[in-house]
C-alpha positions in Angstrom: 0.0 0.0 0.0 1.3 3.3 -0.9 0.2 6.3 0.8 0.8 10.2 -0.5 2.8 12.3 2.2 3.4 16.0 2.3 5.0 18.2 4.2 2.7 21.6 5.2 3.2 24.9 6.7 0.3 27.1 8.1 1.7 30.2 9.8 -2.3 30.8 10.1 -2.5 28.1 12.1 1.0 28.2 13.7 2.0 24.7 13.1 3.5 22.6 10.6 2.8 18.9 9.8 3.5 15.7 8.1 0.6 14.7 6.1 0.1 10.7 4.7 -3.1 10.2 3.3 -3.8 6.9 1.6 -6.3 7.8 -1.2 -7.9 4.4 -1.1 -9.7 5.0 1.9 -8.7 8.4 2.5 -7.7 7.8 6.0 -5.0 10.6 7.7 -2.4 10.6 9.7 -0.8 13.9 10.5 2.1 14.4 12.7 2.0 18.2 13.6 3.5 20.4 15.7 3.5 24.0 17.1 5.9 26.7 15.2 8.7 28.3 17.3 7.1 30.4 20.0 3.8 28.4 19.7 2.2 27.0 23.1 3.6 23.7 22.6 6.8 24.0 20.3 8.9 21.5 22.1 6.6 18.4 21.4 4.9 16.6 18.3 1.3 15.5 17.9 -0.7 13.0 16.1 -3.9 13.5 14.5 -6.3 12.0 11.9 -7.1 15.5 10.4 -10.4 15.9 12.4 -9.8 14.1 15.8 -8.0 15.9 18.7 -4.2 15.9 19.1 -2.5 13.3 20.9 0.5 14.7 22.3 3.8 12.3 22.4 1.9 9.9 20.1 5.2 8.2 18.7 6.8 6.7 20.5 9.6 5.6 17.7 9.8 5.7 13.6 12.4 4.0 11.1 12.8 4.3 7.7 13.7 0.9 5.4 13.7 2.7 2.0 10.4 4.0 1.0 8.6 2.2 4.0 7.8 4.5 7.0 6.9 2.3 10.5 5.6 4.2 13.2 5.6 2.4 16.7 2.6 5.1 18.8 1.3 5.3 22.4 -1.5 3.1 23.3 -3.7 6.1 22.9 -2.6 7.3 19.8 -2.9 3.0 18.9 -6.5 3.5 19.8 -7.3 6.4 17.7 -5.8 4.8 14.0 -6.7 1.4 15.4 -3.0 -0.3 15.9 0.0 0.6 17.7 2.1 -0.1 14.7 1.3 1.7 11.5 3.4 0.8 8.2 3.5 1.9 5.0 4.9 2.9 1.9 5.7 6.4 1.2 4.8 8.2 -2.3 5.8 12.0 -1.9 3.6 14.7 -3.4 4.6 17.8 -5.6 8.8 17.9 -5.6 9.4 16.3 -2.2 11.3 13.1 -2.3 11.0 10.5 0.3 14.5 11.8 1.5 12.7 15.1 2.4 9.6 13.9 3.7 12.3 11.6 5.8 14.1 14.7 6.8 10.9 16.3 8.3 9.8 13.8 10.2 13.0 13.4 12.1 12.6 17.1 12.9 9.5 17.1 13.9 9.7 14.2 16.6 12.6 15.7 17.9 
């Protein structure tokens, strides 16, 4: 399974995120967090898009090539249904999966 990813800015909003959305079912996982100076700035969240944030919800992440794993809390594991979530990456726009990659490691930092 291959799922679209994107990396997103919104000064409006005063975060920035990782954004996979698999277009099959159009499920979402976001990992977001807080610009510098924002609220929360010093920790990443999960979302699906429309739920509420669960702070701290990865708990680890690896990269084997194009395959992103994600190992999350129990309570982000209850909100997309598993505490492991895997899947292939296909960037979106002029990203490459080295970029997406890149932003990921930032934002869990």
């Amino acid at each position: 399974m291959s799922i679209r990813a994107s990396y997103e800015r919104h000064p409006d909003l005063g975060c920035e995120a990782v954004v996979f959305i698999d277009d099959e079912s159009m499920a979402c996982f976001q990992i977001q967090r807080d610009l510098t100076g924002g609220p929360r700035a010093d920790e990443h969240c999960v979302t699906t898009g429309a739920s509420a944030p669960v702070y701290g919800g990865v708990v680890e992440w690896r990269r084997v090539y194009d395959r992103f794993e994600f190992s999350l809390t129990p309570r982000a594991g209850r909100l997309f249904g598993d505490s492991v979530l895997s899947f292939e990456v296909s960037p979106v726009d002029d990203a490459t999966v080295d970029d997406i990659a890149a932003h990921v490691d930032r934002l869990l930092r």
